[in-house]
N, C-alpha and C positions, 0 to 999 in steps of 0.2 A: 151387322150394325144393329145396334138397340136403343132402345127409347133415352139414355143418356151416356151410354155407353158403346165400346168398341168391342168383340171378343176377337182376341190375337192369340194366336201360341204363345207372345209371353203370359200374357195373365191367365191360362190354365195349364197348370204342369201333367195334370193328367190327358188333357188332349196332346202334348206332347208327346206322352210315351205312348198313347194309341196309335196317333197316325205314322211311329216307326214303321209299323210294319203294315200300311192299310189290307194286303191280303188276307192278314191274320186277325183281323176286327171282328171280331164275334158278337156274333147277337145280343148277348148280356150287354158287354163293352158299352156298344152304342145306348142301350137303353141304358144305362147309367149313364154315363153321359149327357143324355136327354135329361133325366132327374136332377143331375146337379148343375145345369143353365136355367133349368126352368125351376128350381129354388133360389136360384142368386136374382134372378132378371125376370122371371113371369113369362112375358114373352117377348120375341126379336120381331122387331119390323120390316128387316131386310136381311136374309141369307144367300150367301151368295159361294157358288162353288165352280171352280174352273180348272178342268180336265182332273176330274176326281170319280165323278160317278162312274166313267170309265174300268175304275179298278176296285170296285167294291162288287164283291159279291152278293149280299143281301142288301137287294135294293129297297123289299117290303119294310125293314125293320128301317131303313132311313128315311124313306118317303113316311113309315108315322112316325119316325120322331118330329120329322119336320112338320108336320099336319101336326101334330100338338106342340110345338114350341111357336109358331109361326102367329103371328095376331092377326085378328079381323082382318083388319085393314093391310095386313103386312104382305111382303114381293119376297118372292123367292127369285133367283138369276142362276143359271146353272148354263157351263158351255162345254161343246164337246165337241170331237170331230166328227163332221156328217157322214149319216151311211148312204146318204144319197154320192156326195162327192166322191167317196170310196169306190163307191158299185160305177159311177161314169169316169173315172181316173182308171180303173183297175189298180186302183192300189192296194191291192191284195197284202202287202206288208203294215197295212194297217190292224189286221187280227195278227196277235202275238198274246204270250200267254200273262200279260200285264195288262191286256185288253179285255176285259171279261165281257164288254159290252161295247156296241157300237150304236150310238143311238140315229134316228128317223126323227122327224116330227111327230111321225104315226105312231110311234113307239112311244114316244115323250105322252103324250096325249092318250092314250091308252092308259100309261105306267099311273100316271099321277090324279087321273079320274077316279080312279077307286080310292084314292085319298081325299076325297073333296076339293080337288083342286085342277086349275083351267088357266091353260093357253092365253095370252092375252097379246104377247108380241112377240116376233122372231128375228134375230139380226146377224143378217149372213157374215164372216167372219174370213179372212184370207187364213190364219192359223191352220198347222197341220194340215196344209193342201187343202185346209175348206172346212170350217168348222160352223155352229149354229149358235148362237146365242138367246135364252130361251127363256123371256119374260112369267114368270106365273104369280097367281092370284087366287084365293080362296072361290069357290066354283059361285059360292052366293055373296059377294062381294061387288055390287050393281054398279060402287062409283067409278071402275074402272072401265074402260071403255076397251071392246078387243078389236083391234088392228085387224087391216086386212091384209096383212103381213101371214096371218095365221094360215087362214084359208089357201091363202095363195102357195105358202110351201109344201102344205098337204096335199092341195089339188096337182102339184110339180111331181109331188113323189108319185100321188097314184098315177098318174099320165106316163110317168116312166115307166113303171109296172112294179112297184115295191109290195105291192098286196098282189101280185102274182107270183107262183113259184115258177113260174120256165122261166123269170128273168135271172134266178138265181141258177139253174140249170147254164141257162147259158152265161152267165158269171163266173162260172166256175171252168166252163170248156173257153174263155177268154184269156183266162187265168192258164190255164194248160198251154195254150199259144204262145205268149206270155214267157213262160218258161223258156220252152224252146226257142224264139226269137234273140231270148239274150243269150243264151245260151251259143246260138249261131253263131252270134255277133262275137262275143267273147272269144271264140274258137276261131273265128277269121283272124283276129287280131293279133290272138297271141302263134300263130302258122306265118306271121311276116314279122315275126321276133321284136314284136313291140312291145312297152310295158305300158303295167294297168296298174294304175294302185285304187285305191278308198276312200271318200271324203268324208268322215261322220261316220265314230264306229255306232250308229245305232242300233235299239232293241226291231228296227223296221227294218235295215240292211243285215242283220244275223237272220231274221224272217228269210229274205232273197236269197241269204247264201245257200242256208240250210233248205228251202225247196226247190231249189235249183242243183242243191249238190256244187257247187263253187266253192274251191279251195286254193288252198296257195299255189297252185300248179297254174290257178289264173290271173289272181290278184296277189301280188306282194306283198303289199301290207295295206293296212289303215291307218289314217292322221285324226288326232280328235284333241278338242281341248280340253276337254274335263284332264284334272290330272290324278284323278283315281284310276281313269282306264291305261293309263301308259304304261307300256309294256308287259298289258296282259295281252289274253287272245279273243278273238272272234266266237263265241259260243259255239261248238260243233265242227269249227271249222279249220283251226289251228292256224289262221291269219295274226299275223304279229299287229299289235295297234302301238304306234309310234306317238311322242308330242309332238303335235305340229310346229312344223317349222317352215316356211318357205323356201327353206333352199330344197325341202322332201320333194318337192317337185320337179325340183330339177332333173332333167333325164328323163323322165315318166312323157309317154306319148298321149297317153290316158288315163282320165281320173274318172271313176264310176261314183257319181252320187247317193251318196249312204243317206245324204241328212235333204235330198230334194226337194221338200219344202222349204230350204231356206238356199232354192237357188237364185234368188235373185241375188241375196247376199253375198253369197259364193263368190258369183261373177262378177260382180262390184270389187270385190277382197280381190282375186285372183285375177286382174285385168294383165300382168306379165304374160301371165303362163299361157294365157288366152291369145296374147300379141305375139309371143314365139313360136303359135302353132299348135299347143296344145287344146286338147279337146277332150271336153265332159261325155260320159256317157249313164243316160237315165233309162228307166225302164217305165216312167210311166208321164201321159199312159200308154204307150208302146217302148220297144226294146228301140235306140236310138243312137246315133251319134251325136251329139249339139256341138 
């Protein structure tokens, strides 16, 4: 948002053709782009990005364009999924290779002090299993007042132990259980000639499959509504991914959640399949039958 104005992808065609590919934004890119908003508009009063910083690689050269486009007085709003939720979910399918980052408070709060800029509120978020919402303000910008929202999340993460490395040590040997739990679980299932199929061909379920090694020998296929992905496969794994349809369910004893964060969804949608018996199976944050 800016001082009389809105910036959208329609009114700039060249942020159009940058954000095609945000992996491939290069450092010029952005600093151009910083040049030509801050010749149309001076500066923005409000920036706002939502599950984006996640997949940019150079985060230095965005955090100063935003420190030079950003006004006195003006809010930056940036939201992601937590690495605190991650690390107490073990959602380990949340690092995937479109994940370049996974931010902390602590991490936020580090990243964006070297650019003159400060915390001011934090707003916990159900998205993506847990996400943060992450008010900022220029560091010497006095008329804002900082929450103790701020404090409070930071003191959450250190108390869990995110500034320790044995939590990640053992994150990681959680994560190895993990594996093998669904793993078990799978193998019981499909040994009493049951079928399993895939809810949400996601970039988080290609993560499970492929460190799990899970292939068609387990799961049949996957249902997804995007209709780009119908009738390709599972990255890695040579799972057929179908259009959804509700009668796909038909005959299936179990359906393993690809898209977990939107089980509540699911289960609301799918209250049949649930009435005849049918049963979900998730992995987080343990290996499960629901």
């Amino acid at each position: 948002m800016l001082t009389d104005s809105l910036i959208s992808q329609k009114e700039s065609k060249r942020f159009l053709e940058l954000v095609q590919n945000l992996k491939n934004l290069k450092s010029n890119d952005i600093m151009q782009l910083n040049v030509e908003i801050k010749g149309k508009f001076n500066t923005v009063d409000v920036i706002y990005s939502a599950n984006t910083l996640t997949h940019i690689n150079d985060l230095n050269q965005v955090f100063k364009s935003i420190s030079n486009l950003l006004a006195q007085d003006g809010i930056l709003i940036i939201e992601d999924p937590s690495f605190l939720e991650c690390i107490k979910k073990l959602s380990y399918d949340q690092f995937y290779n479109e994940h370049i980052y996974i931010f902390s408070a602590l991490s936020v709060k580090k990243l964006i002090n070297e650019f003159g800029l400060e915390l001011f509120d934090i707003e916990k978020l159900d998205t993506h299993g847990g996400s943060l919402r992450y008010y900022i303000k220029r560091a010497n910008n006095n008329k804002i007042k900082i929450e103790n929202t701020v404090s409070k999340q930071i003191s959450t993460e250190l108390k869990f132990g995110l500034g320790n490395f044995s939590t990640y040590l053992k994150f990681g040997n959680s994560v190895k259980k993990s594996k093998n739990d669904l793993l078990k679980l799978l193998k019981t299932i499909k040994k009493k000639n049951q079928k399993i199929i895939g809810y949400g061909a996601t970039a988080k379920a290609s993560t499970v499959l492929n460190y799990c090694n899970i292939g068609n020998d387990m799961i049949d296929y996957f249902v997804d509504t995007t209709p780009d992905k119908k009738n390709r496969y599972m990255p890695g794994k040579n799972i057929k991914i179908k259009k959804y349809e509700k009668k796909l369910l038909n005959n299936v004893d179990y359906v393993y959640l690809g898209a977990w964060n939107f089980i509540k969804e699911i289960f609301k949608k799918e209250k049949k399949f649930i009435q005849k018996g049918g049963k979900f199976i998730t992995h987080v944050p343990t290996p499960r039958i629901i």
